[in-house]
C-alpha positions as CSV (number, residue, x, y, z in Angstrom):
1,X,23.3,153.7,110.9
2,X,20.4,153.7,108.4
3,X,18.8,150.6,107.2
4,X,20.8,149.0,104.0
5,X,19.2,149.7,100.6
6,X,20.0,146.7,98.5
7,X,21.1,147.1,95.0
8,X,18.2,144.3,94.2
9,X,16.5,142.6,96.8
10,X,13.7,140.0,96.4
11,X,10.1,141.6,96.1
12,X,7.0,138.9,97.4
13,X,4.0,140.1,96.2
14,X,1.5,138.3,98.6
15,X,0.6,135.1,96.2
16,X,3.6,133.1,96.5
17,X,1.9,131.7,99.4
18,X,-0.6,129.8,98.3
19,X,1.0,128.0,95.5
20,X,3.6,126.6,98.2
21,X,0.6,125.6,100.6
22,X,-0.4,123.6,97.8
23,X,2.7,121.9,97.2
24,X,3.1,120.7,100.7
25,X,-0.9,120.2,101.0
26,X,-0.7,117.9,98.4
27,X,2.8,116.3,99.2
28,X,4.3,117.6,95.8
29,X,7.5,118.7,97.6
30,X,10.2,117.0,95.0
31,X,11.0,118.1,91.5
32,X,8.2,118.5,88.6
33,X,4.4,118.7,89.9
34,X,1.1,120.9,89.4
35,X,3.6,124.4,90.2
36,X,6.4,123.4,87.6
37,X,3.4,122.8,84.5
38,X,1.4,125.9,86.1
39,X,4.7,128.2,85.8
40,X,5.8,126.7,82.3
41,X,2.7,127.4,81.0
42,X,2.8,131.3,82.8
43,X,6.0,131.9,81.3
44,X,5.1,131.1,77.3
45,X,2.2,133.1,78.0
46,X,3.8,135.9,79.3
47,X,6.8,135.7,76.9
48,X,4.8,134.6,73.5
49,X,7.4,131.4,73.3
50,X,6.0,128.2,72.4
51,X,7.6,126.1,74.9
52,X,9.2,126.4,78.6
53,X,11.2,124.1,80.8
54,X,11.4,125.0,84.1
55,X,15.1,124.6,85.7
56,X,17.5,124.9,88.1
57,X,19.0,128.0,86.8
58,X,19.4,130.3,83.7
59,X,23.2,128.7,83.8
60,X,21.9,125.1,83.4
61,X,19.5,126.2,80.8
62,X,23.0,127.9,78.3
63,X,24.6,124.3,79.0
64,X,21.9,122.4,77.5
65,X,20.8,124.6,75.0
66,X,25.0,123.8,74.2
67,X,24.9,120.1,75.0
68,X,21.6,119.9,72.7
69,X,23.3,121.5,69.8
70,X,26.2,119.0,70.1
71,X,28.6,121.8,70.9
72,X,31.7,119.2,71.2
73,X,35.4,120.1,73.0
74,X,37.6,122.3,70.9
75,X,34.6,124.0,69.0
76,X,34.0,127.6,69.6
77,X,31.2,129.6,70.7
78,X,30.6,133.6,70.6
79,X,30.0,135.0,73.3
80,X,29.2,138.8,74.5
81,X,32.1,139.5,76.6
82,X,30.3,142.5,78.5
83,X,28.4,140.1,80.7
84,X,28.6,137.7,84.0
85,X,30.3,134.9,83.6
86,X,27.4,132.8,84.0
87,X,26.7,133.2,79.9
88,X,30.1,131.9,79.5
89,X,30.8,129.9,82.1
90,X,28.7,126.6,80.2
91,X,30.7,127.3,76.9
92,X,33.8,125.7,79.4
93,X,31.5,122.9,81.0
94,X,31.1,121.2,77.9
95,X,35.1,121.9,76.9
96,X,34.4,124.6,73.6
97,X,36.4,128.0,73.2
98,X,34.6,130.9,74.3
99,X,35.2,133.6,71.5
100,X,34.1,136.9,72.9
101,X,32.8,139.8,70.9
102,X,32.8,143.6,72.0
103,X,29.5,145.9,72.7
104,X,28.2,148.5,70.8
105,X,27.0,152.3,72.8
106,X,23.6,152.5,71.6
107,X,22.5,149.1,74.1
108,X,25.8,148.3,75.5
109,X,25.2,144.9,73.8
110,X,26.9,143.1,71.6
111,X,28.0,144.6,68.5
112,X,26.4,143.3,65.3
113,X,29.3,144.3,63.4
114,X,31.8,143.1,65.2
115,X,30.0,139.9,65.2
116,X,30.0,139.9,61.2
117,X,34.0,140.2,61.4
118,X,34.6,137.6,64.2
119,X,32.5,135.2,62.0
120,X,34.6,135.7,59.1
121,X,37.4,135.5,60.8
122,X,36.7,132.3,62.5
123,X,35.9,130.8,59.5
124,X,39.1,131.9,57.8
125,X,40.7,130.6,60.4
126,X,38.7,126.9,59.8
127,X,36.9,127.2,62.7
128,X,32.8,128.1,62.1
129,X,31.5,128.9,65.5
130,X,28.5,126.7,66.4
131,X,26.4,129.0,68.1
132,X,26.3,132.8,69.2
133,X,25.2,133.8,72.9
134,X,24.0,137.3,72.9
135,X,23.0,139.0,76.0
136,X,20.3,141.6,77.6
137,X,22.2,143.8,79.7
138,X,20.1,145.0,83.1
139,X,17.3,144.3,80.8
140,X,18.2,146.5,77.7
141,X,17.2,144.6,74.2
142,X,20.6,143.9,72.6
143,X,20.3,144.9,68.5
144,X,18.3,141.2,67.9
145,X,17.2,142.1,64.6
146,X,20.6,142.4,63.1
147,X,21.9,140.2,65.4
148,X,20.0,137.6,64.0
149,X,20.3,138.6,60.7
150,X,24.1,137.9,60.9
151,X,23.8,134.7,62.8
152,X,21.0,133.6,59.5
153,X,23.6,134.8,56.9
154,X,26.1,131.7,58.7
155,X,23.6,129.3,59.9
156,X,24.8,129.7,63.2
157,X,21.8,129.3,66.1
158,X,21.1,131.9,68.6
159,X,21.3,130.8,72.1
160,X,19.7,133.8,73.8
161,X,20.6,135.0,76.7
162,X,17.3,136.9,78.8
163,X,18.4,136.5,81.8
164,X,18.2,140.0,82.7
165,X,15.7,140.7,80.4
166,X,12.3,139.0,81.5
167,X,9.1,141.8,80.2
168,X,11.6,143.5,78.0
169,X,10.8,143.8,74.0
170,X,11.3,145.1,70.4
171,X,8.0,146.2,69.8
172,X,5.6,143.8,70.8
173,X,8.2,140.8,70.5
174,X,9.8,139.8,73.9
175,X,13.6,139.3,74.5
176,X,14.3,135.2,74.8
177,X,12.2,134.8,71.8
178,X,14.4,135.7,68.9
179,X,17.3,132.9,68.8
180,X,16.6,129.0,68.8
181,X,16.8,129.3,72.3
182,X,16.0,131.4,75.4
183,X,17.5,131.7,78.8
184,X,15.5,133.5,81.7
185,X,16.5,133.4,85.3
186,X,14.9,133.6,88.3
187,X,18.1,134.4,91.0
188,X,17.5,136.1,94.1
189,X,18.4,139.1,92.8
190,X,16.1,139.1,89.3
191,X,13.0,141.0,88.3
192,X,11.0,138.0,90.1
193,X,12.5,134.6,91.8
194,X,12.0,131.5,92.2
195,X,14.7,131.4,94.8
196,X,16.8,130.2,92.2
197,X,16.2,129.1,89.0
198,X,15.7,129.4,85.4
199,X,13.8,128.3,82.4
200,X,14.9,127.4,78.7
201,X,12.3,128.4,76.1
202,X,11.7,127.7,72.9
203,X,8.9,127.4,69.8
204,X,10.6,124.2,69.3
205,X,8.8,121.3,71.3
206,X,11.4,118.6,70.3
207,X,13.7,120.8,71.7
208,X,12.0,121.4,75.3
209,X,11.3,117.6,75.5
210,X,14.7,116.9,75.1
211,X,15.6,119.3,77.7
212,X,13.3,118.3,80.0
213,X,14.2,114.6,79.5
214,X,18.2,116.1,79.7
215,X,17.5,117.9,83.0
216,X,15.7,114.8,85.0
217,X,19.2,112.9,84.7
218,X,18.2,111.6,81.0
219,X,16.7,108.7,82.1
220,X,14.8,106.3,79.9
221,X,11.6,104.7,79.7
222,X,12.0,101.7,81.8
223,X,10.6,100.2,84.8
224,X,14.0,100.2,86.2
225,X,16.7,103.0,85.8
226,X,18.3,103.0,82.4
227,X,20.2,105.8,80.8
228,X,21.4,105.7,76.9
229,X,22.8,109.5,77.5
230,X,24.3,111.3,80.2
231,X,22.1,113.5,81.9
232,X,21.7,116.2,84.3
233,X,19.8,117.2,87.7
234,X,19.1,120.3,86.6
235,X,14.4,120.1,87.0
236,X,13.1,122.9,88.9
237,X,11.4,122.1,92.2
238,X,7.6,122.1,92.3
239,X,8.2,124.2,95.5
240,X,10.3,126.7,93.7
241,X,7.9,126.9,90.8
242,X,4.9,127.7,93.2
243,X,7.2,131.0,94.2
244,X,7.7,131.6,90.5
245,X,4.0,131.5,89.7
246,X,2.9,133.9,92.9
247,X,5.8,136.2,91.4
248,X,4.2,135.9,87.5
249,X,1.1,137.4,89.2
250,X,2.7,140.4,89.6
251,X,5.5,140.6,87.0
252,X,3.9,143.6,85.5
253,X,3.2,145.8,88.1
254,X,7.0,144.8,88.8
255,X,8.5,146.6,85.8
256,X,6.2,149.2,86.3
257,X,8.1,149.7,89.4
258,X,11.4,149.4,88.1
259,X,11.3,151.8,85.4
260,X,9.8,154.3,87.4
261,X,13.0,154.0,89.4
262,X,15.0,154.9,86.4
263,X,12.5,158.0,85.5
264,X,12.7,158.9,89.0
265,X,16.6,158.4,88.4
266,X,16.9,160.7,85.3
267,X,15.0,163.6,86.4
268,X,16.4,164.5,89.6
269,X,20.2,163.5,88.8
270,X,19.7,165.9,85.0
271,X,21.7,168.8,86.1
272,X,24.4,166.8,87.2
273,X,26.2,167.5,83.6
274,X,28.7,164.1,83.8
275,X,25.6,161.5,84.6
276,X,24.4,159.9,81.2
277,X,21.8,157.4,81.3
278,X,21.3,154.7,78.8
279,X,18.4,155.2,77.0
280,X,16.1,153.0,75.1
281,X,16.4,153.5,71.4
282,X,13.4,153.2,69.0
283,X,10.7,150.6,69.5
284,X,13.1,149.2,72.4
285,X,11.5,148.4,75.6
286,X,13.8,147.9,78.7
287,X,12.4,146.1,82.1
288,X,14.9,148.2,83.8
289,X,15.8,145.3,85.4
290,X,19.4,147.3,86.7
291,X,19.2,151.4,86.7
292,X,22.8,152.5,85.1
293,X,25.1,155.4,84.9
294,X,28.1,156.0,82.6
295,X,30.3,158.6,84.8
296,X,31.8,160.6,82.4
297,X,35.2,161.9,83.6
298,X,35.9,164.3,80.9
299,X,33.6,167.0,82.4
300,X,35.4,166.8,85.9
301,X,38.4,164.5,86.3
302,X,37.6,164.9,90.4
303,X,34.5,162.7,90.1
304,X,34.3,159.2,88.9
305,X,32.6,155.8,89.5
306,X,34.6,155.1,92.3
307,X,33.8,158.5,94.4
308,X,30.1,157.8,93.7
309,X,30.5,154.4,94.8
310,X,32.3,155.1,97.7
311,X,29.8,157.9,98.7
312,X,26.8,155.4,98.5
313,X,28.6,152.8,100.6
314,X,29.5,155.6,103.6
315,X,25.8,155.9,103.5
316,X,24.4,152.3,103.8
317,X,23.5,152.2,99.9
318,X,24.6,149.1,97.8
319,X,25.8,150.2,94.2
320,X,27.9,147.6,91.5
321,X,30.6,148.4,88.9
322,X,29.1,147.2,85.6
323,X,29.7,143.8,84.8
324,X,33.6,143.5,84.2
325,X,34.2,142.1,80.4
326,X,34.7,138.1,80.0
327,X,37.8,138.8,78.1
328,X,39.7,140.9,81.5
329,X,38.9,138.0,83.5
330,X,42.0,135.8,84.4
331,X,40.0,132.5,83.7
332,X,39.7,133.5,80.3
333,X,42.3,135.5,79.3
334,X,43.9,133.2,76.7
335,X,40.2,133.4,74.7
336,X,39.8,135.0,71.2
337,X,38.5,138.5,71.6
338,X,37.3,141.0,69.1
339,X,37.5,144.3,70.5
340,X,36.3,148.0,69.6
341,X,37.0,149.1,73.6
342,X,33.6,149.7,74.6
343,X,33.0,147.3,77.5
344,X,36.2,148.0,78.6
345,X,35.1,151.8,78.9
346,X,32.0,151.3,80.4
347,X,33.3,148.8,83.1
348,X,36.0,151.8,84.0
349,X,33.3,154.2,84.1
350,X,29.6,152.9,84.9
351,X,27.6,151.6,88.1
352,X,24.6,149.9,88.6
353,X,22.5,151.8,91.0
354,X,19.9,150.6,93.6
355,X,16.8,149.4,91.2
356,X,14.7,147.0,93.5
357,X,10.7,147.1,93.1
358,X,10.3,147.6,96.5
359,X,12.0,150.5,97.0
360,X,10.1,153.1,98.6
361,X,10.3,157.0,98.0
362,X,12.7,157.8,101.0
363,X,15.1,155.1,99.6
364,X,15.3,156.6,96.3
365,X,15.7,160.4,98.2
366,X,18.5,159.0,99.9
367,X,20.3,157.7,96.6
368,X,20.2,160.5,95.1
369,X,21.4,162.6,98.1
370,X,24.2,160.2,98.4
371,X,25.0,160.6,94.6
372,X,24.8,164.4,94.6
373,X,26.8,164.4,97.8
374,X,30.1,162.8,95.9
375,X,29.4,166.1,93.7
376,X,29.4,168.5,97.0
């Protein structure tokens, strides 16, 4: 049996290191230190945002963003239903309505339209939704600029999810940097890692404080423990952050890496006539976080997702469905959903191929083969 290729594997690139020799070298082993600044300040640098707390995880950093706009039980909250659960998943933690919205085909992002009529139909209904929760998907810019120019019409804040989406911009403006807030991860399986985590940014330093002083359990300025709100253990480990910053050294030459999988990709599946690949549309820069294909059935009923999938696995090669919509899944079926049928399409009919930066050439050869041999 050949070695596994990974859909997504953690990449080190050799300075991760030396920020964790520091930590223990200097004892700063717990949560916040030299590493967690150091990486805060890498990240608004990187990404143009005024402001960074380093946390636990990209999920942590929703629910605050949530708790800090005093989203309250029984309010609702938009969210993209093409995405993981982990964008919606802090909409129930703080006991709102999720109120999903359907994708559009140029990104496979939420649709700016349909956005516009779930608003006004919310509203109708008396309910205003207190904040929207767009999403990257594998790194592809959702429509922000209409997006956002929807969410200003209502005065509604943008709680933008980047998870997926670190490096990627609209022209020279990065992704996490359009809505009130941003979300980043830095999971296992991410662009870079932290071995966990997240961050919450922001240009908005009351905002960041308050996070920060939300995430350290919200605990007052005292000499003895006192706490006025409840708060959460959600700080970043100085440990973790000395990963994160080893990882920011080479963040670049990461994407680099990533898209060149999705060129490689492209060219050498293009005669395969039911392959599409999702392409970047004008002044849209993807990190190519994920490398995707929509299987489309209609030239050859014989071939699908699943045959592709299945031919990959009989060959040691990790693929993924895309992510199945919010609204199909069982926890949140009883959740308003406004639908056009497109993330219901491309869940039926598109996979994630293996995208990792440290794929080599041989890896990608045997993709492909694999690929084309569900064709043979």
């Amino acid at each position: 049996m050949q070695d596994k290729i990974w859909l997504s594997s953690p990449h080190m690139g050799g300075g991760e290191q030396k920020y964790v020799n520091e930590a223990f070298e200097t004892n700063w082993v717990a949560p916040l230190g030299p590493n967690v600044d150091g990486f805060e300040e890498d990240l608004c640098r990187f990404t143009g945002s005024g402001f960074a707390a380093a946390l636990s995880s990209g999920t942590g950093a929703i629910h605050l963003a949530l708790v800090m706009l005093g989203v309250k039980p029984g309010d609702e909250v938009i969210c993209q239903s093409m995405t993981f659960a982990a964008s919606a998943n802090p909409i129930a933690y703080v006991g709102a309505i999720p109120v999903f919205v359907d994708s559009e085909r140029d990104t496979w992002n939420m649709c700016p339209n349909l956005l516009r009529e779930c608003i006004i139909d919310r509203i109708t209904k008396g309910k205003k939704p207190k904040a929207i929760i767009p999403v990257h998907l594998y790194g592809m810019p959702a429509k922000m600029d209409e997006i956002t120019k929807v969410a200003n019409e209502f005065e509604i804040p943008i709680i933008e999810d980047a998870a997926e989406a670190l490096g990627s911009k609209i022209g020279d403006r990065s992704m996490g940097t359009y809505g009130l807030f941003g979300i980043l991860s830095f999971n296992g399986n991410k662009i870079i890692t932290t071995s966990g985590g997240g961050a919450l940014i922001s240009d908005s330093a009351e905002y960041i404080n308050e996070a920060r002083f939300l995430a350290t359990q919200a605990r007052d300025k005292a000499n003895h423990y006192e706490h006025s709100k409840i708060g959460y253990n959600y700080r970043m480990s100085n440990i973790c952050a000395g990963i994160g910053r080893g990882q920011m050294e080479v963040l670049t030459e990461w994407i680099a890496k990533r898209r060149a999988n999705f060129k490689y990709y492209k060219a050498a599946l293009a005669q395969i006539e039911g392959i599409h690949f999702l392409e970047e549309p004008m002044g849209f820069y993807s990190n190519r976080w994920l490398s995707t294909i929509y299987v489309d059935r209609s030239v050859d009923e014989l071939y699908s997702k699943k045959s592709i999938y299945l031919s990959l696995q009989s060959q040691n090669i990790e693929s993924r469905p895309l992510w199945k919509p919010m609204h199909l899944q069982p926890v949140f079926k009883d959740a308003p959903y406004y639908s056009n049928d497109i993330s219901e399409d491309l869940f039926k009919n598109g996979l994630c191929l293996p995208s990792g930066s440290n794929l080599s050439e041989e890896d990608l050869e045997r993709v492909v083969a694999g690929i084309k041999m569900a064709y043979s």
